[in-house]
C-alpha positions as CSV (number, residue, x, y, z in Angstrom):
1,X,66.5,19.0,-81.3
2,X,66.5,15.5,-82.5
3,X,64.4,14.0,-79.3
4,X,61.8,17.3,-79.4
5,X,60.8,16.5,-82.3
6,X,60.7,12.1,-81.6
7,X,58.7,13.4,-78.2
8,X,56.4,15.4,-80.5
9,X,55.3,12.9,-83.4
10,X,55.6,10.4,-80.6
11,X,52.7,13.0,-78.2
12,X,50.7,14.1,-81.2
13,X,50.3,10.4,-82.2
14,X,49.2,8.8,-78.7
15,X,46.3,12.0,-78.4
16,X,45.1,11.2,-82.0
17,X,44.7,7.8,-80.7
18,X,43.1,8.5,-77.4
19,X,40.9,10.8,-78.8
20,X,39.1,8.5,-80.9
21,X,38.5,6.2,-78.6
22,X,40.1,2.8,-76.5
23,X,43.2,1.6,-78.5
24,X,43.9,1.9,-81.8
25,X,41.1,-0.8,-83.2
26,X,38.1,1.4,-82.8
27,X,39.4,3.8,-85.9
28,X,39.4,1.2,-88.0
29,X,36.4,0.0,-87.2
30,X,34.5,3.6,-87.4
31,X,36.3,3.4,-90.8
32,X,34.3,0.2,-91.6
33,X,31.4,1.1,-90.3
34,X,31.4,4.6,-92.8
35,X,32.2,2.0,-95.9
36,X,29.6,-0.1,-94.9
37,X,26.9,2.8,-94.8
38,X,28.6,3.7,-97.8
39,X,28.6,0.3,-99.7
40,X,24.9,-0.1,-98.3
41,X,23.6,3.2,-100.1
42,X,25.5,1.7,-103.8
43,X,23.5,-1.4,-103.0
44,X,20.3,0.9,-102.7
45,X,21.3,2.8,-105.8
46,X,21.7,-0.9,-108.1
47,X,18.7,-1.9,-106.6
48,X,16.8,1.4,-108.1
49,X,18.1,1.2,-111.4
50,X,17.6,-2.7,-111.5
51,X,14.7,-3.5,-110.4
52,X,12.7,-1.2,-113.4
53,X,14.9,-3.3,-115.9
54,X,14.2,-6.1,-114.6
55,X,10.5,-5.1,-114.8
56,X,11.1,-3.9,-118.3
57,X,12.7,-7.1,-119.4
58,X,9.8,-9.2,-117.9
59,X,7.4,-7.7,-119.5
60,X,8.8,-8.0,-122.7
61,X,9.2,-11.7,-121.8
62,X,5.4,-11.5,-121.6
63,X,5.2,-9.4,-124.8
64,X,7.1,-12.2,-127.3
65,X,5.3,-14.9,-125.4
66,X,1.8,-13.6,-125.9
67,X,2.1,-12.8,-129.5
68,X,3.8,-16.3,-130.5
69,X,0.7,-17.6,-128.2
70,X,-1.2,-15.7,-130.7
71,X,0.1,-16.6,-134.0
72,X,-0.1,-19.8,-133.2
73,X,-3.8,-19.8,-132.4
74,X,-4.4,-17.8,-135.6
75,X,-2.5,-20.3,-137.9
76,X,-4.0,-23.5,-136.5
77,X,-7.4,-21.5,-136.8
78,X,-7.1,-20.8,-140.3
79,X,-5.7,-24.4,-140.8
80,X,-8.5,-25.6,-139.3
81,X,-11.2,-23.3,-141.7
82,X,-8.9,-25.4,-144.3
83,X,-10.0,-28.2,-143.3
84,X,-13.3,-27.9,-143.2
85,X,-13.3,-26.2,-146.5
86,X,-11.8,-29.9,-147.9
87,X,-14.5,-31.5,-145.9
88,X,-16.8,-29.1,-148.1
89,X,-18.4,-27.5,-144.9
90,X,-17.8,-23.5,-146.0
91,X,-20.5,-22.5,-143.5
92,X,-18.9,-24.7,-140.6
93,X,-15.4,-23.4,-141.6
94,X,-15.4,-19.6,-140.5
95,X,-17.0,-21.1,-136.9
96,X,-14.6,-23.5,-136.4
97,X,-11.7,-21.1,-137.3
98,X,-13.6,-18.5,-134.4
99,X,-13.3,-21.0,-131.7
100,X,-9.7,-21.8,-132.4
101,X,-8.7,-18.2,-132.6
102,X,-10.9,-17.0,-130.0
103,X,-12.5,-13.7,-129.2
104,X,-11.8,-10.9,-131.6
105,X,-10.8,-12.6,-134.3
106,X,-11.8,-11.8,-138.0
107,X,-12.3,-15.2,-140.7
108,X,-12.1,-14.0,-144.4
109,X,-13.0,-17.0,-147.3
110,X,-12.3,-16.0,-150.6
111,X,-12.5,-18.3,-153.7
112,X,-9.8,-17.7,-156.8
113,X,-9.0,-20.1,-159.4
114,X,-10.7,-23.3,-157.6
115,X,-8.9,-22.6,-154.6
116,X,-10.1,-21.5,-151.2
117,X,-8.2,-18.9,-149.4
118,X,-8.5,-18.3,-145.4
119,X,-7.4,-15.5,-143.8
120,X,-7.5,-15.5,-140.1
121,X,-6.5,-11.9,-138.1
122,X,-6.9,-11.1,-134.7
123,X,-5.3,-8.4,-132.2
124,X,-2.4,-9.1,-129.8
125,X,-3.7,-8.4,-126.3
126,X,0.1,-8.3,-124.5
127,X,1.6,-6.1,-121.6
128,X,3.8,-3.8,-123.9
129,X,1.4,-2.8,-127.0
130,X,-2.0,-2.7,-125.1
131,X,-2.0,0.5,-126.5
132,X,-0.7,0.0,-130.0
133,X,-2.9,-1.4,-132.5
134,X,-0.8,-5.0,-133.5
135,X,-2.7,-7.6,-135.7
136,X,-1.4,-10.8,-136.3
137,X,-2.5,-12.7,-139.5
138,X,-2.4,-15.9,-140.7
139,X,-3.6,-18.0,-144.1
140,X,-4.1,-21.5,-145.4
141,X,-5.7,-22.6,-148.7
142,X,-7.7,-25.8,-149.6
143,X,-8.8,-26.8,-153.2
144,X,-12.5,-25.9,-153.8
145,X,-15.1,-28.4,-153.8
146,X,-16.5,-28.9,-157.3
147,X,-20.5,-28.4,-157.2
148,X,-23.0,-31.1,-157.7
């Protein structure tokens, strides 16, 4: 009994081997070749959920960077209306404010107890909230000019 059955693993072992080709090397590398199709299709997969987060994540990028672009322009705009306001040129002020803000902007003067308040405002044009309505404001305030 005990060599019919060392004669049988030994048979059943040598046709497993045959039968999937020369030697015992090509199994293994069929093996590989299914983990590599394998590990190619997860590769595929992180690419697909990547690749739209990494979009996402851009754009937002783009979306901070536009509106502190923004502010910025609006504050030096309505520090530059200031200015003028000192210089007592009110009429050049909301002009000079409208070039430094650029297009779309809105330049409100109001005077209250001898001071002159400027208001700039204009929309934020960015990737993100094209479709939302976003305003960003800004104000500086210069002492009157006393009349003649």
């Amino acid at each position: 009994m005990r060599g019919l059955a060392g004669v049988g693993a030994g048979a059943g072992a040598g046709q497993q081997r045959e039968s999937s080709g020369s030697g015992g090397m090509s199994g293994a590398g069929t093996e590989t070749g299914h983990r590599r199709q394998r590990e190619r299709g997860a590769v595929t997969a992180e690419m697909a959920v990547g690749l739209p987060a990494l979009t996402l994540l851009l754009a937002a990028l783009l979306t901070g960077a536009a509106a502190g672009v923004t502010q910025l322009r609006v504050q030096e705009a309505a520090r530059t209306a200031a200015r003028e306001v000192l210089r007592g040129q009110d009429e050049q002020a909301v002009g000079a404010a409208l070039r430094v803000a650029g297009d779309g902007a809105a330049v409100e003067l109001q005077e209250t107890g001898g001071w002159v308040q400027v208001e700039v405002s204009a929309g934020l044009d960015a990737p993100l909230l094209r479709w939302l309505p976003v305003t960003l404001r800004a104000s500086a305030a210069a002492p009157a000019e006393d009349g003649p």
